[in-house]
N, C-alpha and C positions, 0 to 999 in steps of 0.2 A: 348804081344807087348806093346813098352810104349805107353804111351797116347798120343804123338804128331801123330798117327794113328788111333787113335780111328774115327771111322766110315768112313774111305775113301772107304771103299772097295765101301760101297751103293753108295758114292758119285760119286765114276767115274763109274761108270752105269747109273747115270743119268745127267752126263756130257753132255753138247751140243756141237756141234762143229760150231755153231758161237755166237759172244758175241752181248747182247745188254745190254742197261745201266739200271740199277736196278729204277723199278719204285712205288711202293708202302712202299713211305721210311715214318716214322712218320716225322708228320711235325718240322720245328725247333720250339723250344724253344726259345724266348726272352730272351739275355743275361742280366740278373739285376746285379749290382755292387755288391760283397761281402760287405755289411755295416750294420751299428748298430748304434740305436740312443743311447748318450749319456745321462743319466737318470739324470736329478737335484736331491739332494741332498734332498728331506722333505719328512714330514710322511701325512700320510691322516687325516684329522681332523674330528670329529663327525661332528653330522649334525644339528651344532647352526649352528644361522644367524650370529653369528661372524666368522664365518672359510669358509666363500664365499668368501670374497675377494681374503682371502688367497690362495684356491685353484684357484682363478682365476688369481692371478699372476702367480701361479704355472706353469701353463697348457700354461700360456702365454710365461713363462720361459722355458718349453720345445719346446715350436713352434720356439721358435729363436734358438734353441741350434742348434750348427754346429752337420751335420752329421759326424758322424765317419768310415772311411773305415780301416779297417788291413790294410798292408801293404802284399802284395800278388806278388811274383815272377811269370811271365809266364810258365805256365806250361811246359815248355820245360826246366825250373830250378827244377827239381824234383830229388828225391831219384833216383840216379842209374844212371842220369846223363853223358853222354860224350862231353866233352869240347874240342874244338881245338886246340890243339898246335899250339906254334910258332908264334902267329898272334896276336893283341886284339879280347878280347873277350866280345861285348856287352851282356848287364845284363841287362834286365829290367820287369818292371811289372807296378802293379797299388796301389794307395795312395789317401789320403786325400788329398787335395790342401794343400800346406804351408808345407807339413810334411817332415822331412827331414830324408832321408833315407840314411843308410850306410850297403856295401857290405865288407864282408872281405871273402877273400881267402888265406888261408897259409899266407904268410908276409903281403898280401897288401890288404888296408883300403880304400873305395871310397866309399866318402859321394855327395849327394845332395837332390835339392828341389823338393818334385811333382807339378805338374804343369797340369790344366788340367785331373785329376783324373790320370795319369801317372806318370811313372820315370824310368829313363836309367842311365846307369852307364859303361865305358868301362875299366875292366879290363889289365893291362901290359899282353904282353905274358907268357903263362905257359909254362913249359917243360913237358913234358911225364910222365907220372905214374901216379899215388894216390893209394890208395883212400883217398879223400880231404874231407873236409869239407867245407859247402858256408853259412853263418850267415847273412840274414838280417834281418835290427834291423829300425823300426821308431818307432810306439807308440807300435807295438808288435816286437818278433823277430820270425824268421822263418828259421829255420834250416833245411837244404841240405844236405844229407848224402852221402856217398859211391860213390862220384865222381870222375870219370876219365877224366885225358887229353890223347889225342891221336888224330887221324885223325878223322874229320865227315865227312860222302857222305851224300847227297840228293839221292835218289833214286823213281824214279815217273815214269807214265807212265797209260796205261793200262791196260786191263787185265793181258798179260803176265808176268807184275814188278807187279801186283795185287796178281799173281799164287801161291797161302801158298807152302811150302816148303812140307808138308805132301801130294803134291799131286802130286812133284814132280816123275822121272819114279825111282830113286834110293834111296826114302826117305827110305824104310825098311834098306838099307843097311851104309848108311849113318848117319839117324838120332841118333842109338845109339854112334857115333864119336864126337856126339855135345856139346861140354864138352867144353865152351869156356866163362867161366865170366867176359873176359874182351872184346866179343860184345856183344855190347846190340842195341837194335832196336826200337825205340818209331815210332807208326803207327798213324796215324790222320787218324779221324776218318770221315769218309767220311759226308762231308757238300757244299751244294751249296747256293752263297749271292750273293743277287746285291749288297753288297759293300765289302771293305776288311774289313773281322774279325780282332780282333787284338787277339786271345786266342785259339790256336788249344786246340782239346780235345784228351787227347790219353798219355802212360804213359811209361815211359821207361822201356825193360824188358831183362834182363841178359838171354844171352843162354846157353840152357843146353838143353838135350834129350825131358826131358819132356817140354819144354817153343817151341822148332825151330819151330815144327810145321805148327803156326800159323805166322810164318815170311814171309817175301817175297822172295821164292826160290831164285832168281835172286841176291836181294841183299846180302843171306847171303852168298852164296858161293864167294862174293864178297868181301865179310868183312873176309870170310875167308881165303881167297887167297890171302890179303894183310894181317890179322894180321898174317899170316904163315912167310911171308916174310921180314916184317918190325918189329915185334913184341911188338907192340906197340898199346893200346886199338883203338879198333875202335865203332865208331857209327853212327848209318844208322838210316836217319830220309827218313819215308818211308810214303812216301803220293801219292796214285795211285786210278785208279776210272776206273774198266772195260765198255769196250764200249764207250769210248770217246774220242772227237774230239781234235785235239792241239788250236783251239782258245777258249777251254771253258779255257783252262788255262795259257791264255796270259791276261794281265790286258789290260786294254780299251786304255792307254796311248803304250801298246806294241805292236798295229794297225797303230798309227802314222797315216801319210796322204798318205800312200800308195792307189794307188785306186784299187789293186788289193785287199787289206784287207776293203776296203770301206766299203761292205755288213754286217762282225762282226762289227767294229766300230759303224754301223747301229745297229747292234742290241744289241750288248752290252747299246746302247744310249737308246735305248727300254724298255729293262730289267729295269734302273733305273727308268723311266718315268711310268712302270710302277708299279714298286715297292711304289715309292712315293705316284702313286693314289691308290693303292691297298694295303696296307701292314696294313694300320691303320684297316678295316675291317675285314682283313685275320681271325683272331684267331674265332671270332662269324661266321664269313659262314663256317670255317671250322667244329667247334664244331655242327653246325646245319647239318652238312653233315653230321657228326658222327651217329647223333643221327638218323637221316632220315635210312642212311644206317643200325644203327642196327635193327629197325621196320621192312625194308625192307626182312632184313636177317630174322628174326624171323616170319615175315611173307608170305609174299611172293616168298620168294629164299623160303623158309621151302618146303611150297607146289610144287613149281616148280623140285627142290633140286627129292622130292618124285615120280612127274609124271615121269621125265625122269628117273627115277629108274625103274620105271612099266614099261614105253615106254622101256627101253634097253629088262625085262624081255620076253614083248609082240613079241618084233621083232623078239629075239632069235626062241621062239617057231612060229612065221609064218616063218619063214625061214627054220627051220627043216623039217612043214610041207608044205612047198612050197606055199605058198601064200603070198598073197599081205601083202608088210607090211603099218604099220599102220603110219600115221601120226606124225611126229616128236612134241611135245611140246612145248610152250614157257608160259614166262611169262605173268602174264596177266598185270603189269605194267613194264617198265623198271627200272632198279637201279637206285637211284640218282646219279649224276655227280658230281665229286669231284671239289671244286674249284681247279683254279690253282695256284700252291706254288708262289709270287709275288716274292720268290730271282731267280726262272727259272728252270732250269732244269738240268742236268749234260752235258747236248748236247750243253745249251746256252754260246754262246762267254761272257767270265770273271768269269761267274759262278764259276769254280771251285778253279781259281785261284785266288780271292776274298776268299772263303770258305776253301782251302785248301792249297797255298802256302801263302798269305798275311802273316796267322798267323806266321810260322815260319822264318819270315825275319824280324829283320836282323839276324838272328843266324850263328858264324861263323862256317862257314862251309870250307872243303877244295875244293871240287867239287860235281860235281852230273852224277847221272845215268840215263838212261833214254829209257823206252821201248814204245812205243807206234808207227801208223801210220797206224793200220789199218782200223781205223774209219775215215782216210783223204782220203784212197786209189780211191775214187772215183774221190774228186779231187785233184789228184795227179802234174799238173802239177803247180797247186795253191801252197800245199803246200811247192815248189820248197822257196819259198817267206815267206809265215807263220814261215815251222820250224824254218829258221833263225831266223827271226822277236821273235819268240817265247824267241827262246837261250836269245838274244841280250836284250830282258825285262829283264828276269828272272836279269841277271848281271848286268843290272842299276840299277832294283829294290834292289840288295842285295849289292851295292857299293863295292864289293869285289876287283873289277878287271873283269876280262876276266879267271873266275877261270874255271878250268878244265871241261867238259862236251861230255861226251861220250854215246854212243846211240845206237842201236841194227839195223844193218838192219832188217824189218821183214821177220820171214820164211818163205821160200814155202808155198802155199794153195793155194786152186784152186778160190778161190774165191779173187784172191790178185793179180793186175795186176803190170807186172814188171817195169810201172810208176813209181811206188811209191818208190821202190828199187830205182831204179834213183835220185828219187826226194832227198831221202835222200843221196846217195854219193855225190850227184851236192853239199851238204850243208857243205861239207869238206873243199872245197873251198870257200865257202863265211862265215864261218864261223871259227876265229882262236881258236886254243889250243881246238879242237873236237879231236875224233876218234871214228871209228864205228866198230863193231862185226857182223861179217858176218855169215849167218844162215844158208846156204844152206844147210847145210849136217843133219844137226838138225829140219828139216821142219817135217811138216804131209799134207800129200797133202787133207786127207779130216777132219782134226780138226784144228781151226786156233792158238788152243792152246797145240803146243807141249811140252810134258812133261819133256823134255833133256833140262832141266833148267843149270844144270851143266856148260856145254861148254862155253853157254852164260856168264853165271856171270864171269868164269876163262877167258873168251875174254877179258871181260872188264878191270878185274882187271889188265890184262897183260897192258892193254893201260895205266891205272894207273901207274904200276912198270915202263914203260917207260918212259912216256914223263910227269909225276907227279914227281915221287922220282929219277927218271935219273940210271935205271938199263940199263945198254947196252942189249939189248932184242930188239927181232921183235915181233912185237905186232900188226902186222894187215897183214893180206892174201893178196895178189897181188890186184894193183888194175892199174886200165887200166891209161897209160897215153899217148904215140900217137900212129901215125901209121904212113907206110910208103909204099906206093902201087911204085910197081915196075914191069912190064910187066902183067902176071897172077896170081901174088903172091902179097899179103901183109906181111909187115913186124910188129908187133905188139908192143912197149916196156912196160915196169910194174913199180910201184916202191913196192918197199916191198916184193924184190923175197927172202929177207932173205937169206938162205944158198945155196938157188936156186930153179925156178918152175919144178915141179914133177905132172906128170898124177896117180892119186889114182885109181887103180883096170881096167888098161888098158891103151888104145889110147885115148885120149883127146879127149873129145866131148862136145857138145852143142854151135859149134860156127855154124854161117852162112855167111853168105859174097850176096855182091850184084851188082851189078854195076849200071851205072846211071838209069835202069829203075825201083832201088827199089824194086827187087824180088830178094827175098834173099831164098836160095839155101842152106842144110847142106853143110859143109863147112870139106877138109880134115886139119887137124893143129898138127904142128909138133914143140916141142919145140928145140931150140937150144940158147946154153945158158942161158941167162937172158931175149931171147925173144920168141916170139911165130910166128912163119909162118903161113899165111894159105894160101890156093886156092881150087877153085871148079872146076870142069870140066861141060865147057859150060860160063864161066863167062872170059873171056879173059881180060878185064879191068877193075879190081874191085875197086869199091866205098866206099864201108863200109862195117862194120864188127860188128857183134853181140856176145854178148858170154850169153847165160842165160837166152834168152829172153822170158820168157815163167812164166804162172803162177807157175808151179810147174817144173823147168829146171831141166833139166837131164844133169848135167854138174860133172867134177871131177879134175878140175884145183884147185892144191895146192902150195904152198911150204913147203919145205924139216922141218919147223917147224910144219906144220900140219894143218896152219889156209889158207881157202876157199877163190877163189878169189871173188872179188864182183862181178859178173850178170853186163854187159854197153853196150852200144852200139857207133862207134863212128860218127856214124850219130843225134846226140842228136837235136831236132829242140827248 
């Protein structure tokens, strides 16, 4: 089997079914400037008392010499590169002060000054194709190879836009079809900062059989269901971080003065405060942790490590012969305590969006994807507020516009209350040029990471072919828009019946109905037309209507295209 398989089998055996956010990460490294001292021009002189002077102007001549930086594009300007069509396209990186830097792309030449140890440059619109070439040139030049223009997504989220493609449920069957060199997919490599980075780390990489693998299921079938359609390069810049919240990746200014966001903006204000007092000490208490911890491991975990090896052996055999068992072990000091990282944590509000989207902005892009809400789900009515707030950063921060931004309702799981569902359809309306992919059908009621990646991503991209590129297409499942109560019956309507709503594998279920005193009753519901009836028997004057409401719903309302409707209720408080 090709390599983009290599070792899942062991891996989905010790797959968990629920996520939390990866903790034992090596600590960051301190970014230093790519630079080089500029060497004066003399030789070393023997060691008479006449060639002190000399070398002591020398030495003096190099303490003044200006430092020297290359001229270095942001890594997101690398080999293998995909540029956006159709748009300008900033270009930037880092330089000496004073140096003057010049980009060229196929016809066009765009010179300026660094400034600040930086420089930017914005390219005219390209048209579609290459493979181009990008030359910048100040005191060094740096050549760009093998770049494409075409469409870019953003792609982020959580685990589920985290999910590698090789662990997808149809990689076997799939991954040898992945024969597609003009996607490519650069992945940032996950980092959390109290402040914005200015340099993801992470590399662009062409797919093919052997490379999908390691993509983000989500986004490639994304990239694939539009280069199918549009045929025209695409690239997915794919920065996601399992187990996390949406305010770890909203910047501190995308909290505003909401006071329902008050508590992040609180701590976001924390983070720095205490990055400031702690960041200068961090490297020596970490290094002194290192070292405490390896003693400790070599000694004490040693010995410990050992008795409870005896203790398991001990207990087996009193337990064979029916006796008491024996005393569980411990150590006889506890582990040293790691300091804590002063940029935060992956959980803390800006954190990741500092560390992991700062860097790739402004990069043009056409829109973005986006899977996450299971780490809000608790508070679900919160992030009725957040997610927007979230969108609505992301798009001042990257001065695009109101570019395209589409988002996964989460699947069924038992452990996923149908708040949060809500919270995100409510985000349709307060938020323009979204749409969202409805998961019901594709849930796991006891893993929250279903493997039917597929559907998802081909949801999404259908919302792309739609309302991005303007294919006449239905691209989103019914979703609830009023009601209409009339004697024992309600009358329910949709928008997005498409060719028309259809009940999948029977009579329509998972509605309820209520009337004023809020006991909601399964509910009989019968389509006609483009709408939906329901009534109960025992509810003479019903109030509200549920469809879905349930961690894991047992529902099968479709349209005749095939896409789920959303989970609503329309008693929403």
């Amino acid at each position: 089997m090709r390599r983009f398989l290599a070792g899942e089998t062991a891996r989905r055996k010790v797959r968990r079914s629920s996520e939390s956010p990866e903790h034992k990460r090596p600590a960051p490294l301190k970014e230093k400037a790519d630079s080089r001292v500029v060497m004066p021009s003399f030789q070393l002189m023997t060691t008479k008392p006449a060639s002190i002077p000399f070398a002591a102007l020398a030495l003096a001549a190099l303490a003044s010499a200006p430092l020297r930086a290359d001229v270095k594009p942001n890594p997101l300007f690398t080999d293998g590169a995909v540029l956006q069509r159709g748009q300008a396209v900033p270009v930037w990186g880092t330089a000496r002060d004073g140096e003057k830097v010049t980009v060229e792309v196929g016809t066009q030449k765009v010179s300026t000054t660094a400034a600040n140890g930086s420089w930017s440059v914005s390219l005219k619109p390209l048209k579609e194709g290459g493979p181009l070439t990008m030359k910048i040139t100040g005191d060094n030049t740096v050549t760009v190879n093998n770049l494409l223009v075409g469409e870019v997504w953003v792609c982020s989220g959580q685990s589920n836009m985290e999910w590698t493609f090789s662990r997808a449920h149809n990689a076997k069957e799939e991954g040898p079809k992945a024969t597609y060199p003009k996607i490519r997919m650069f992945t940032v490599t996950k980092k959390v900062s109290a402040k914005p980075v200015t340099e993801p780390v992470g590399k662009w990489v062409e797919c093919a059989p052997e490379t999908v693998g390691s993509f983000s299921a989500v986004g490639y079938f994304f990239a694939r269901d539009l280069y199918q359609k549009l045929g025209v390069p695409v690239g997915m810049i794919h920065t996601s971080w399992g187990g996390t919240p949406a305010q770890a990746w909203t910047s501190i200014e995308g909290f505003g003065s909401d006071p329902e966001l008050k508590g992040y903006a609180d701590g976001a204000k924390a983070l720095l405060a205490s990055y400031e007092a702690n960041a200068p000490g961090y490297p020596a208490k970490l290094a002194e942790y290192q070292a405490a911890k390896k003693t400790w491991d070599e000694s004490v975990g040693k010995a410990y490590n050992e008795s409870v090896n005896a203790w398991n052996a001990a207990t087996a055999t009193a337990k064979a012969a029916n006796q008491p068992l024996p005393p569980k072990p411990s150590p006889s000091s506890p582990p040293p305590s790691q300091p804590a990282n002063p940029d935060g944590s992956s959980g803390t509000p800006t954190a990741l969006y500092n560390g992991m989207v700062a860097p790739i902005i402004p990069y043009a892009i056409k829109g973005a994807i986006w899977y996450q809400g299971e780490s809000n789900a608790g508070q679900s009515k919160q992030y009725r507020t957040l997610f927007p707030a979230m969108i609505a950063d992301w798009r001042d921060k990257w001065k695009q516009g109101d570019f395209p931004f589409f988002f996964v309702q989460i699947a069924p799981f038992n452990g996923q209350p149908p708040e949060i569902r809500e919270a995100q359809l409510l985000t349709l309306a307060k938020s323009k040029n979204t749409a969202m992919a409805v998961t019901t059908d594709v849930g796991n009621a006891t893993d929250i990471h279903p493997t039917q990646k597929e559907p998802v991503g081909q949801r999404l991209a259908l919302a792309a072919r739609a309302l991005t590129y303007g294919e006449k297409i239905e691209y989103s499942g019914p979703l609830y828009a009023s009601m209409k109560a009339a004697g024992d019956k309600v009358e329910l309507s949709f928008t997005h019946t498409g060719g028309g709503l259809v009940a999948k594998d029977g009579e329509l279920k998972g509605f309820t109905v209520a009337g004023d005193d809020k006991k909601f009753v399964p509910a009989k519901a019968t389509i006609k037309g483009d709408k939906i009836i329901v009534s109960a028997e025992g509810v003479a004057k019903p109030a509200a209507v549920r469809y879905g409401w349930a961690n894991v719903p047992d529902v099968n309302l479709f349209n005749k295209e095939g896409l789920p409707a959303s989970p609503f209720r329309t008693d929403v408080d």
